[in-house]
N, C-alpha and C positions, 0 to 999 in steps of 0.2 A: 645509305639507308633507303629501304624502297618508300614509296609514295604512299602517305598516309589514306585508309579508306575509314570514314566516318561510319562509327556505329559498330564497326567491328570488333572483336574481344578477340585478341591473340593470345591462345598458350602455348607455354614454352615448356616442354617436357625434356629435363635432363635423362639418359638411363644407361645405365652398364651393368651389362650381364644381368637382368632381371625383366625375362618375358614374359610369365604370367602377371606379376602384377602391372607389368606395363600394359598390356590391354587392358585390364582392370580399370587403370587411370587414364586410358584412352576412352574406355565406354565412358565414365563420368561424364565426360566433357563432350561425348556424343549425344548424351540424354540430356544436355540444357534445355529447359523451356525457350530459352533467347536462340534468338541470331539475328543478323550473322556470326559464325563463328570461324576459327581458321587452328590448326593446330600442326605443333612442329615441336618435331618429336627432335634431339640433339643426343647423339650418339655417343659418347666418350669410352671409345676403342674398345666394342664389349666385344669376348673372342668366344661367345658361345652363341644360340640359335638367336638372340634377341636380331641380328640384324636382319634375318628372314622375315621375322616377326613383323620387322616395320615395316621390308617389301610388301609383305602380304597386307599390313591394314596400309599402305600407301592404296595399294591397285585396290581394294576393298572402300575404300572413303577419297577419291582421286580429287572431288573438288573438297575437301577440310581438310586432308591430310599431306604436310610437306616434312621433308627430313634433310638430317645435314650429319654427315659422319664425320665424325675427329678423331686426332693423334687422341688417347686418354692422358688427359692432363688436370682433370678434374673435374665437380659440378660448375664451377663457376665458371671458366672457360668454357664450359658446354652448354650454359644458359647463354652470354654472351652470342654463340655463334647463333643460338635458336633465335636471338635480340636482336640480332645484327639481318635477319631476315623475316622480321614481322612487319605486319601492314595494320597492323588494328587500332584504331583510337585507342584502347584497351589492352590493357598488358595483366597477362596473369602469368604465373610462376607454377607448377605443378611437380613434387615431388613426383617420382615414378612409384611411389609403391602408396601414394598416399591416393584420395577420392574426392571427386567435386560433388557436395549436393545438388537434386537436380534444378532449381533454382536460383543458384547462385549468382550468375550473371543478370538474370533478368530482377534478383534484390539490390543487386552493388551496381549497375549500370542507372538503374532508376533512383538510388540514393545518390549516386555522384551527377546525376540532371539537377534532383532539386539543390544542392549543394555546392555549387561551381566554386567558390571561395577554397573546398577541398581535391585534396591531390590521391587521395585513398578511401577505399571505404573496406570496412570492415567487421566478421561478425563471429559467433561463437563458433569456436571449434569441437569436433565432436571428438571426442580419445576414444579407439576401439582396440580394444588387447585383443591377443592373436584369440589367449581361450578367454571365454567369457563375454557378455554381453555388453554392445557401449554404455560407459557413462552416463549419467544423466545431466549430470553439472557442466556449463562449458568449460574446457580444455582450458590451463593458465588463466592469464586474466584476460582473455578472449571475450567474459562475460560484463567487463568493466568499460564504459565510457571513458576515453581518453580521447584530450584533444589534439594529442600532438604524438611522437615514439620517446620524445624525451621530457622530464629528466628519468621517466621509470626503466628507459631500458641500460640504465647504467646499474641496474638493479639484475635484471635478467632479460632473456630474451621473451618478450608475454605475450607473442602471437608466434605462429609457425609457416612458411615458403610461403602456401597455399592458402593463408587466412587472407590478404589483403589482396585486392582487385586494385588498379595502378590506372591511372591516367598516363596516356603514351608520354606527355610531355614529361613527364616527373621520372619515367627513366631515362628518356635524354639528357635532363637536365643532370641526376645523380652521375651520369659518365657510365660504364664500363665495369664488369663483375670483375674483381678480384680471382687472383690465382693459387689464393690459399686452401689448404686441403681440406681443413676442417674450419667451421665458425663465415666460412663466405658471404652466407646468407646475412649472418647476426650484422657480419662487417657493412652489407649492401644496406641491410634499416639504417644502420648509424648513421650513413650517407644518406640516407633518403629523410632520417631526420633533421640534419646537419641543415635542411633545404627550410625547415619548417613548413614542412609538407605537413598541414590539417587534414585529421581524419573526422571521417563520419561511420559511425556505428548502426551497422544493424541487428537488430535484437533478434537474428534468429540464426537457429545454425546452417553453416554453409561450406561447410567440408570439412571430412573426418582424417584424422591421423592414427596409421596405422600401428600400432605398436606387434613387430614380429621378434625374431630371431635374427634375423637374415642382417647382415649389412647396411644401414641404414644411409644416404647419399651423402651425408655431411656425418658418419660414422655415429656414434651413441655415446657423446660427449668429452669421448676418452681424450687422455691430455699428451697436445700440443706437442710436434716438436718446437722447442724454446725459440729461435728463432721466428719463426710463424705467431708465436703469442705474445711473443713484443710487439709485431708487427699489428696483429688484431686489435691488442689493446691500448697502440698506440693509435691505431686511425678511429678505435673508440673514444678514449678520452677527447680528442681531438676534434670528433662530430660534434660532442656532446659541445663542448667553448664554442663552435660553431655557433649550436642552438641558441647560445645564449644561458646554458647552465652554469649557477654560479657554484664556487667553492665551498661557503661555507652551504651546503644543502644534505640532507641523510643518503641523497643516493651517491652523490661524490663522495661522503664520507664511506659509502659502501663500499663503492668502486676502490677508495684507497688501502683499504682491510684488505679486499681480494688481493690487490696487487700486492701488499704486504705478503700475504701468505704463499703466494705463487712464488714471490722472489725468494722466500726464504728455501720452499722445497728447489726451484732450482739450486740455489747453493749447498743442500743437502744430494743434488744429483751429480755434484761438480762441473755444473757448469758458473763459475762466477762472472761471465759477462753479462747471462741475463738475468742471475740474483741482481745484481747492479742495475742491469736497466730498469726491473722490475722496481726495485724501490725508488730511483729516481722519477719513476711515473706517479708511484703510490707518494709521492711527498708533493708533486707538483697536485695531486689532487685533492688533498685535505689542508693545502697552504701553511697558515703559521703555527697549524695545530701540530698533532701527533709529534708529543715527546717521546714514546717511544720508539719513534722512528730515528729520531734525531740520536739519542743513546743507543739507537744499532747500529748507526752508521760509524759513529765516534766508535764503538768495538769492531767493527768491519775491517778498519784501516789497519786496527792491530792485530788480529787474529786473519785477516781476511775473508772474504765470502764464503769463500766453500766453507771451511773450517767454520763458521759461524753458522751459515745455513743447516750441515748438519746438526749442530749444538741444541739449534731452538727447536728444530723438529724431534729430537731427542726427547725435550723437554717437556715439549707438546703432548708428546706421547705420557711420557713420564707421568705429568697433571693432569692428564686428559682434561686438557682445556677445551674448555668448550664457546664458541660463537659469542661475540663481545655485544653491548647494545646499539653499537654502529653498524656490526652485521644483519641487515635484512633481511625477511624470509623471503625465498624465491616463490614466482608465481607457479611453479607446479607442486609447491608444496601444501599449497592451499588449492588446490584443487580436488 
């Protein structure tokens, strides 16, 4: 890792295959009030004009602007490599299609001065649809004081890449972006929770999220290959005990419903290794509660997963059952 420069604010710009908005989210972070700034653009194998693109704002911006081209292997191996060559006290994270307000650095570097006890700061999100005018309200619960990422983000994920401004040590200390395609991010807070990294809030907005068409970097929620979402939501559950979350709590009990439901459609897709892992996590996380869990496992054994998985989502359907009082609303539901 290179040699720390105090005061600087490094961002890490993943992009593939997306050149206009990636100057877009280059300009942001060229229009800061603050500096120093430093900015490094991480390439993940785009096979269209984007890499001209960087040549030209590299020779265009030659003292802020640095780059690093990869095999495509993902965002999170593409943040990593952008990680692996910052110099900033400061660590920021910048989707490519999303925008920094132009303040931002010089709210969040000045909240983390008065604030040294925190390892983050953070402020409202602004949501801009492709048609129509931003938002008024902030974005998730981007507008809610919290002192920590857990236990609510066993709930959802209630900020987005680009809302938190990072103390250089506090990514050190989390380690290393994961290689999973989709959820990197959510998995990198969980770890950054996991630290008991205290936030500090600031009350105004400080980068917008784009809502397009287009390919989003971490995709538009859609679901998991099974292997990958055991894996996600096992180094979730797993941050969360870190934190010091206990079992018996509404967001654990959330977290165990999701995995409940997740395991079941796995078993309706026929995959029954990760129906199974799935409910083994969803029981390890609501403890000695959930008798229904315990009555799906005892029919499991004799019907088996698949065979059972599809049965309940049948059913599901069947009753259109709807959200238990353990299922929580999500922060962009309320927004």
């Amino acid at each position: 890792m290179p040699e720390i420069i105090e005061n600087l604010v490094s961002t890490i710009i993943p992009v593939y295959n997306r050149s206009q908005m990636l100057t877009e989210a280059v300009d942001s972070v060229l229009a800061q009030t603050y500096r120093p700034i430093e900015i490094i653009i991480s390439d993940d194998g785009s096979g269209d004009e984007t890499r001209h693109v960087i040549h030209k704002l590299a020779q265009t911006y030659p003292y802020e602007i640095r780059f690093v081209f990869n095999e495509n292997r993902g965002a999170g191996p593409a943040r990593e490599a952008g990680r692996q060559l910052a110099r900033g006290e400061f660590i920021q994270y910048l989707d490519s299609d999303d925008r920094l307000l132009p303040r931002k650095f010089e709210i969040q570097v000045k909240a983390l001065r008065e604030h040294p006890e925190c390892g983050a700061a953070y402020g409202y999100i602004r949501l801009c649809p492709e048609k129509g005018p931003p938002k008024l309200e902030p974005f998730k619960w981007s507008g809610r004081e919290f002192p920590t990422l857990f236990p609510w983000l066993l709930v959802d994920r209630w900020w987005n890449t680009d809302c938190p401004l990072y103390r250089r040590s506090v990514c050190d200390a989390v380690g290393p972006w994961t290689d999973l395609r989709y959820s990197q991010d959510y998995e990198y807070d969980g770890r950054i929770g996991a630290l008991g990294t205290r936030l500090v809030h600031c009350k105004e907005f400080v980068c917008e999220q784009r809502h397009h068409d287009q390919n989003r970097q971490t995709g538009h929620g859609g679901w998991l290959d099974p292997p990958d979402q055991v894996r996600f939501f096992t180094s979730l559950y797993n941050s969360a005990i870190q934190a010091g979350v206990a079992i018996d709590t509404p967001e654990m009990r959330h977290l165990s419903r999701r995995l409940f439901l997740y395991g079941r459609r796995c078993g309706a897709a026929g995959d029954a290794e990760a129906s199974k892992n799935f409910f083994e996590l969803a029981v390890k996380a609501v403890g000695k509660k959930g008798w229904d869990l315990r009555i799906y496992q005892t029919m499991a054994m004799g019907l088996g997963w698949g065979n059972l998985g599809s049965l309940a989502c049948w059913l599901d359907r069947l009753l259109q059952r709807k959200p238990g009082p353990m299922t929580k609303k999500l922060s962009w539901m309320e927004s």
